[in-house]
N, C-alpha and C positions, 0 to 999 in steps of 0.2 A: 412181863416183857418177853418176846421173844424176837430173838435173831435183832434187838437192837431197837425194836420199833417198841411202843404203847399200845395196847388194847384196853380201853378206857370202856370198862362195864361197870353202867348205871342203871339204877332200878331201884321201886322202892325197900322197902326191908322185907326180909324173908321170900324175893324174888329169885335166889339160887345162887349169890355173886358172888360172896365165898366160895360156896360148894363148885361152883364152876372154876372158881381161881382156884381151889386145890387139886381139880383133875388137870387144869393146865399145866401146873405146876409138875404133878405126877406124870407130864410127859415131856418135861422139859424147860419149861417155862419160868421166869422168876417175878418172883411178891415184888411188883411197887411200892405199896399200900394196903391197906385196907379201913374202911368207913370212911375216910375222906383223904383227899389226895391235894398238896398244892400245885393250883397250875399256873402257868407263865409262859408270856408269845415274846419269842425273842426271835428276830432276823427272819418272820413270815412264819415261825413255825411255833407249835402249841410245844412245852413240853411239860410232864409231869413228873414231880417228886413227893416223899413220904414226907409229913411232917415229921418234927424230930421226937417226938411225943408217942410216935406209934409204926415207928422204923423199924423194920425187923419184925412186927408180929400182926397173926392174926387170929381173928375171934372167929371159934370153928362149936359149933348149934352144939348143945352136948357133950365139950369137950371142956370148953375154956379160950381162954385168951393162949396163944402159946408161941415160940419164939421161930422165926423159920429166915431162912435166907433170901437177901432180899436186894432189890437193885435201884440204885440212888438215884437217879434221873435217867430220864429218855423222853424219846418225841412222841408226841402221840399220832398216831396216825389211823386208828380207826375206834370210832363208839358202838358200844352193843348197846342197844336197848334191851334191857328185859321188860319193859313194863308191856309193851305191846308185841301181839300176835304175830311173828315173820308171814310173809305171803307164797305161797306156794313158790311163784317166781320173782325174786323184787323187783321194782322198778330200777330202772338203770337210764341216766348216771344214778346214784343214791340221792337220797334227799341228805343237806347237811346241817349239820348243829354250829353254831358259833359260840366257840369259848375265849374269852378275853383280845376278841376280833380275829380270832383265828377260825375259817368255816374248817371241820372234820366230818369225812362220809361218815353215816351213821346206818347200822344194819339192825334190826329186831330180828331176837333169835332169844329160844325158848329152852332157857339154860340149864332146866333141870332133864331135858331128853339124855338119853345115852349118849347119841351123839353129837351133841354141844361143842364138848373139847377141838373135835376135828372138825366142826362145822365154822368155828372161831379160827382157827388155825386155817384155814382153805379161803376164810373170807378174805383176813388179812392179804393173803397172797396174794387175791382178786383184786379186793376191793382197795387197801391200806395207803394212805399216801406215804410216797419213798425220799423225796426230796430229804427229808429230814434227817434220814438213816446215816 
């Protein structure tokens, strides 16, 4: 979560989504989740929370499962795709995903670059819907 919003990155396994939530993280950023997330559309807006099962931790490649600090609900307001290629310049508006009737912009973005973190970070800005905030 940052600054109140969701960044909802999905992808399949060993597509970076960890490794990109712990450099978010390392600059500010707080653990929703990790490997699955519940969601729910209340008053037009999506939001996401940690199951109670897997609150507080994430599983980091080589390390383990480990406990980290983490933020209870919020709205989501922008999906990353990792499974597919970002495009030089994307299309605009975004194309969007619907989750539980709610449409959220959706951005592809290639999570394992160096610059990921602030690529994430700069979309939100761009891209992220705010009503929810």
């Amino acid at each position: 979560m940052i600054g109140g919003r969701v960044l909802l990155l999905v992808g399949a396994p060993g597509r970076g989504k960890s490794d990109l939530a712990l450099r978010l993280i390392d600059r500010g950023a707080l653990l929703l989740s990790d490997d699955y997330t519940h969601l729910t559309a209340r008053d037009g807006a999506l939001y996401a929370s940690p199951p109670a099962t897997i609150a507080g931790q994430i599983e980091i490649r080589g390390v383990g499962i480990v406990d980290i600090a983490f933020a209870g609900e919020g709205p989501v307001a922008l999906v990353l795709d990792l499974d597919n290629p970002p495009e030089r310049l994307p299309d605009e508006p975004l194309a969007m995903a619907e989750y539980c009737g709610v449409a959220i912009p959706t951005l592809p973005i290639a999570a394992l670059e160096a610059s990921a973190p602030i690529k994430a970070e700069l979309a939100l800005l761009r891209y992220g819907l705010r009503g929810a905030s």
